[in-house]
N, C-alpha and C positions, 0 to 999 in steps of 0.2 A: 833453454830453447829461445831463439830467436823468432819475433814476429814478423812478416812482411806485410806491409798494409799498403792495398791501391784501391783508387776510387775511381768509378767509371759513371760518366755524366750526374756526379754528383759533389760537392763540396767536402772535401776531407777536416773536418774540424776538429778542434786540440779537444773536446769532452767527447768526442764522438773516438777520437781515436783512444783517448784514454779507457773509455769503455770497453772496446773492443778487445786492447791489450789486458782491463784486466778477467774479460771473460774467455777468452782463447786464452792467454796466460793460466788459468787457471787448472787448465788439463792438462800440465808439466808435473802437477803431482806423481799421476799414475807413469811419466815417461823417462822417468829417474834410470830406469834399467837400460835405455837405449839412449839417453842423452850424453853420451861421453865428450867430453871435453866441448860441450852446449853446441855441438854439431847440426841439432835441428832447427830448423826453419820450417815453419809455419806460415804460407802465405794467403792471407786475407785477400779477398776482396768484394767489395763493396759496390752497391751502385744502383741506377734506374734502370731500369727494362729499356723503356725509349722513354724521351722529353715529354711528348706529348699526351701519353697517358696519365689521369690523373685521379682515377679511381682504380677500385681493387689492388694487386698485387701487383703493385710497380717496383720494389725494392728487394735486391737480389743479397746473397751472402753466399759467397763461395770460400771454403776452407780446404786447401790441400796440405797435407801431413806424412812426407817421405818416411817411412819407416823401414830397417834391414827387411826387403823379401817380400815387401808391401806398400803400399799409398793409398792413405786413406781418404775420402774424400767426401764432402758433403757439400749441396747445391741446395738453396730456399729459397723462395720465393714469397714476401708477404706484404701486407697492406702497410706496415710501418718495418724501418730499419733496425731497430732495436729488435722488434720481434724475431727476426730473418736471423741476425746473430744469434740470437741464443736459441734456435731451432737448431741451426747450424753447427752450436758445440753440444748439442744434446745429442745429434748424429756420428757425431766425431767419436765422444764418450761410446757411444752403444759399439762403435765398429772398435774402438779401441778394446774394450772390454773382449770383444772374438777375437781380436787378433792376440791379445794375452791368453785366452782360453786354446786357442787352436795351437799357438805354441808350448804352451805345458803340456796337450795332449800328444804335440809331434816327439818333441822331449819325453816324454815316459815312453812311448813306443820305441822310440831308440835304443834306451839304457836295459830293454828285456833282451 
């Protein structure tokens, strides 16, 4: 699985990035069944709301996840960027988990 990583009015930095890749990297485990020839991309991004606000939930994290028959998607919003990311691959994980359940259920219904 390949990462895309863009930052929107924010500074993309090499521990920030490396964080990212290795927490979104990290849900390649469960994608072994649809990664053939590491065809997937994964694209991040990152960023502020606006410039100017500088309390609450300025820090965005967007994960989109092409999948065969699906696209998985998860949008957060929180008071630090660290947090947003890993709301972000805990959303990903849950929608992954349905789309593996909904396919072994479409798959047994077929084969009756």
């Amino acid at each position: 699985m390949k990462i895309q990583i863009k930052a929107t009015n924010l500074e993309l930095t090499p521990p920030m990035k490396t964080y990212i890749e290795e927490k979104i990297g990290s849900i390649e485990k469960g994608l072994k069944r649809y990664d053939e020839n590491n065809s997937l991309i994964a694209a991040v991004e990152i960023g502020r709301t606006s410039n100017h606000h500088h309390k609450g939930d300025v820090y965005y994290a967007e994960v989109t996840l092409p999948l065969p028959d699906k696209v998985l998607r998860a949008e957060v919003t929180d008071n630090e960027i660290h947090l947003a990311v890993n709301k972000a691959k805990g959303i990903i994980n849950r929608e992954l988990r349905k789309y593996k359940t909904a396919r072994i259920f479409k798959f047994k219904r077929r084969r009756k």
